[in-house]
C-alpha positions in Angstrom: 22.5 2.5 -8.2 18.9 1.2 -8.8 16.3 3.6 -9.1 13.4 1.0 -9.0 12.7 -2.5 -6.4 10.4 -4.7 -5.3 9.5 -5.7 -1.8 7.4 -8.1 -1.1 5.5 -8.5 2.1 6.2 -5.2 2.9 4.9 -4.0 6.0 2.2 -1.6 5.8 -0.1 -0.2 8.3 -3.7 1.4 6.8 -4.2 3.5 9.3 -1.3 5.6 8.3 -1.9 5.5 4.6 -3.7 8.0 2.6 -5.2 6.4 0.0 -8.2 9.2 -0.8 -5.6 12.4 -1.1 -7.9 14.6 1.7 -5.4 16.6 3.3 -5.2 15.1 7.3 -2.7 17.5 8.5 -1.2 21.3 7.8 1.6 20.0 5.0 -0.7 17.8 3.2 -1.9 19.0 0.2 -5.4 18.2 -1.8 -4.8 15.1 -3.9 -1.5 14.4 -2.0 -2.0 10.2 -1.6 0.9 8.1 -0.1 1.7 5.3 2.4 4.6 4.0 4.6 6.3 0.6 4.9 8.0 0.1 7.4 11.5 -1.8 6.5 14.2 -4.0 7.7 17.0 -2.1 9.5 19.3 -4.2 7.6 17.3 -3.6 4.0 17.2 0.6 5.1 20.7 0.3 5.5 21.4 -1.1 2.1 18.9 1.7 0.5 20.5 4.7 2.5 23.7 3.6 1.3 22.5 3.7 -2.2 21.0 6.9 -1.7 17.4 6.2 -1.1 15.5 8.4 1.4 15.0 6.2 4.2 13.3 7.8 6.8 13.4 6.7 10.9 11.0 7.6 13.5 11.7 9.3 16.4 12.3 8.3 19.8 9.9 8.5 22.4 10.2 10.0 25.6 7.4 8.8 27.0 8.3 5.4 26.3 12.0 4.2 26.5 11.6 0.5 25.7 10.3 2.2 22.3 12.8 1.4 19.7 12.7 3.4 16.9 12.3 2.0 13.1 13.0 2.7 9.4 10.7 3.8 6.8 9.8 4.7 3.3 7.2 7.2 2.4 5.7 6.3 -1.0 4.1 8.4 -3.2 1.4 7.6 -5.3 0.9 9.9 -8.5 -1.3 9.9 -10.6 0.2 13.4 -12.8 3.2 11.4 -13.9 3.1 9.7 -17.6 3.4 6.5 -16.3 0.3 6.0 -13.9 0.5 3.6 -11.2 -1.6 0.3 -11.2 -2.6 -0.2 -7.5 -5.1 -3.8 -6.9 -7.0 -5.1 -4.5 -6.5 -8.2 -3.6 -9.4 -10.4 -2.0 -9.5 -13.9 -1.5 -11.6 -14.5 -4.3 -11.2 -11.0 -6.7 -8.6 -8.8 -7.7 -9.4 -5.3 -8.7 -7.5 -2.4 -10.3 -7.8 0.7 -8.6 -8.0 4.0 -10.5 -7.3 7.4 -9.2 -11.3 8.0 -8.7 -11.5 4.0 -6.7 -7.9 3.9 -5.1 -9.8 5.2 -1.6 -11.5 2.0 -0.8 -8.1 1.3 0.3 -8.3 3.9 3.0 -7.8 2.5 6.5 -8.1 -0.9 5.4 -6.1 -3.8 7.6 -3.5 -5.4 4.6 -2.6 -9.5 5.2 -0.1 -9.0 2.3 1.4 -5.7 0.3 3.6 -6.1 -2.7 4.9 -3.1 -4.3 7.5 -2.3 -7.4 8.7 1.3 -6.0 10.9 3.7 -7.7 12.8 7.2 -6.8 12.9 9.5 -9.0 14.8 13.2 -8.9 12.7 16.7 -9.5 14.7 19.2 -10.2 12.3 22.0 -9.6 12.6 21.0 -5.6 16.3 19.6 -5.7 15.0 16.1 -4.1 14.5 12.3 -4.7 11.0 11.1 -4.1 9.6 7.2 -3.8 6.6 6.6 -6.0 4.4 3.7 -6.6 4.6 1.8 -9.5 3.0 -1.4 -9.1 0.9 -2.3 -5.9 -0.8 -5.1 -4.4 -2.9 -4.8 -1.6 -4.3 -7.8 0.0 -7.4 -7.2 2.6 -7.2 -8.9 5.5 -10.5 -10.8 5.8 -12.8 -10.8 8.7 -15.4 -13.1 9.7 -18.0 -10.9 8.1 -16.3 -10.2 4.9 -16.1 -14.0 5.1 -19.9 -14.5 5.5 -20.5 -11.9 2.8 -18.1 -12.3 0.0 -16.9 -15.7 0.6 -16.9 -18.7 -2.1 -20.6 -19.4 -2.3 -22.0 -22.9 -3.6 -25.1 -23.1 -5.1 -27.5 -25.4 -3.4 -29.7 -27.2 -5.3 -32.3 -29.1 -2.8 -33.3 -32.0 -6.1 -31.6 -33.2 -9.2 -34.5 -31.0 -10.9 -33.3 -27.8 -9.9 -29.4 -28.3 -11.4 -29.8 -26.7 -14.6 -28.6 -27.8 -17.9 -29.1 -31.3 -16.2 
């Protein structure tokens, strides 16, 4: 049984994430930061059989062309000994994110999410929980981040101005 995979391009919506650890609803707790991927049926199957909590959302009544999926809530801790090392990923930069910088993640659209997740047991609470070992979150880019943070050239209008020339 593994207690540790990768998955790469793993689907993962922002909006659902929290990144900064503010509680957003009546069980969250202060400092409590997580996200979900959404999986494969065939890939949740495999995990469920090998004892991973794979969770699935419910069905909708309001809509019954609504299909519902599989999921994984991931943890991310930073109280265990081994901290997580969460980056993001730009087109030009890659930054590690610490437990004081991991919210600039918070509702961010991703183009690409690799992760190295593992399970581990607490005996305290008698369950398994997903945590975050390795992440990598890459922004989706937008025609202003473009126009901001994009490659820049330097222009140079003469063959004076180039220095070191």
């Amino acid at each position: 049984m593994e207690n540790t995979i990768t998955i790469r391009n793993a689907q993962v919506n922002g909006a659902l994430a929290n990144f900064s650890g503010r509680p957003r609803g009546p069980k969250d707790r202060e400092g409590d930061r997580h996200f979900i991927i959404r999986l494969d049926p065939e890939l949740a199957r495999t995990l469920e059989d090998e004892g991973w909590a794979v969770k699935w959302t419910k069905p909708r009544i309001d809509n019954p062309d609504y299909e519902p999926y599989p999921y994984l809530k991931v943890k991310i801790n930073y109280n265990l000994r081994k901290k997580p090392s969460v980056y993001m990923v730009t087109r030009n930069n890659k930054v590690l994110l610490d437990e004081s910088t991991i919210d600039q993640l918070e509702g961010c659209y991703f183009e690409k999410v690799d992760v190295t997740i593992s399970r581990i047991y607490y005996r305290n609470y008698d369950q398994w929980s997903i945590v975050l070992n390795i992440g990598f979150f890459t922004i989706e880019p937008n025609e202003l981040y473009e126009e901001y943070f994009g490659p820049k050239e330097p222009v140079f209008d003469d063959e004076d101005d180039i220095p070191f020339n």
